[in-house]
C-alpha positions as CSV (number, residue, x, y, z in Angstrom):
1,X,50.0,-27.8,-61.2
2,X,50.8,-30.9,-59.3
3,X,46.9,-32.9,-57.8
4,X,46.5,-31.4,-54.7
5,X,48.3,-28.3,-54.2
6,X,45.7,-25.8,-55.8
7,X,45.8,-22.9,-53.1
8,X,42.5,-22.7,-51.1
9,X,40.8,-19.3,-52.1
10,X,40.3,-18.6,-48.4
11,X,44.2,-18.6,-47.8
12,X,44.7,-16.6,-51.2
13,X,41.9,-14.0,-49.5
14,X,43.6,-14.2,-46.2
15,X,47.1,-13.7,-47.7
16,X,46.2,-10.9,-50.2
17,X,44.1,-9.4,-47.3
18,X,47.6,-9.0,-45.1
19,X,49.6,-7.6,-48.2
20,X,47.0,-4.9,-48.9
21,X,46.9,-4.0,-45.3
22,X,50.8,-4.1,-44.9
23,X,50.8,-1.6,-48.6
24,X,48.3,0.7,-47.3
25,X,48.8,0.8,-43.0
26,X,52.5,-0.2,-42.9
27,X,54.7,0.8,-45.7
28,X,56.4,3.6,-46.4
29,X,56.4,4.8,-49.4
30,X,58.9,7.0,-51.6
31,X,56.5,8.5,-54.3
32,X,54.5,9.6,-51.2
33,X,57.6,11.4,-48.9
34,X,58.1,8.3,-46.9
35,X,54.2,7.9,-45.9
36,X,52.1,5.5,-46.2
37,X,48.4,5.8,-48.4
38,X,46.7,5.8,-45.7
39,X,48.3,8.7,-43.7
40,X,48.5,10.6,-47.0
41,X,44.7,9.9,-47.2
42,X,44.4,11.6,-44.2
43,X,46.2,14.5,-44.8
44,X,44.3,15.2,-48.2
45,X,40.9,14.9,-46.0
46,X,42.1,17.2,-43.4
47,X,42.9,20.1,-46.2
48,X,39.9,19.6,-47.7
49,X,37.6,20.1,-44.4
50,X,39.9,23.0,-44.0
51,X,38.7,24.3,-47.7
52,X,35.1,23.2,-46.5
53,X,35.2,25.2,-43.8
54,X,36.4,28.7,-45.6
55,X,34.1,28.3,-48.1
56,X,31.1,27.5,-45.6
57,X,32.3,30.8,-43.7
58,X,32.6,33.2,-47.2
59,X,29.0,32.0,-48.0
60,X,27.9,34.2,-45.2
61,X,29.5,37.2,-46.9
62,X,28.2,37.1,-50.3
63,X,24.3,37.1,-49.4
């Protein structure tokens, strides 16, 4: 590497920061049906309280 143009770790964090966000927020993504993570996150959470919520409501009907 040529004296002097190490990156700065605080650029490196900034820029990797940006990418990650972009990946996760922004980008579509095939494997996923053309969501991104994050809104596939969501989805996953919202079927689960779903599940929570059935199996909160049988409780009551096997005591």
């Amino acid at each position: 590497m040529i004296e002097g143009t190490e990156p700065k770790v605080d650029e490196m964090n900034r820029k990797l920061f940006r990418y990650l966000n972009f990946y996760n927020f922004v980008r579509p993504h095939q494997g996923l049906g053309y969501k991104t993570p994050v809104e596939k996150f969501e989805e996953y959470i919202k079927k689960l309280q779903g599940v929570h919520h059935v199996l909160n409501e049988n409780k009551g009907l096997t005591n």
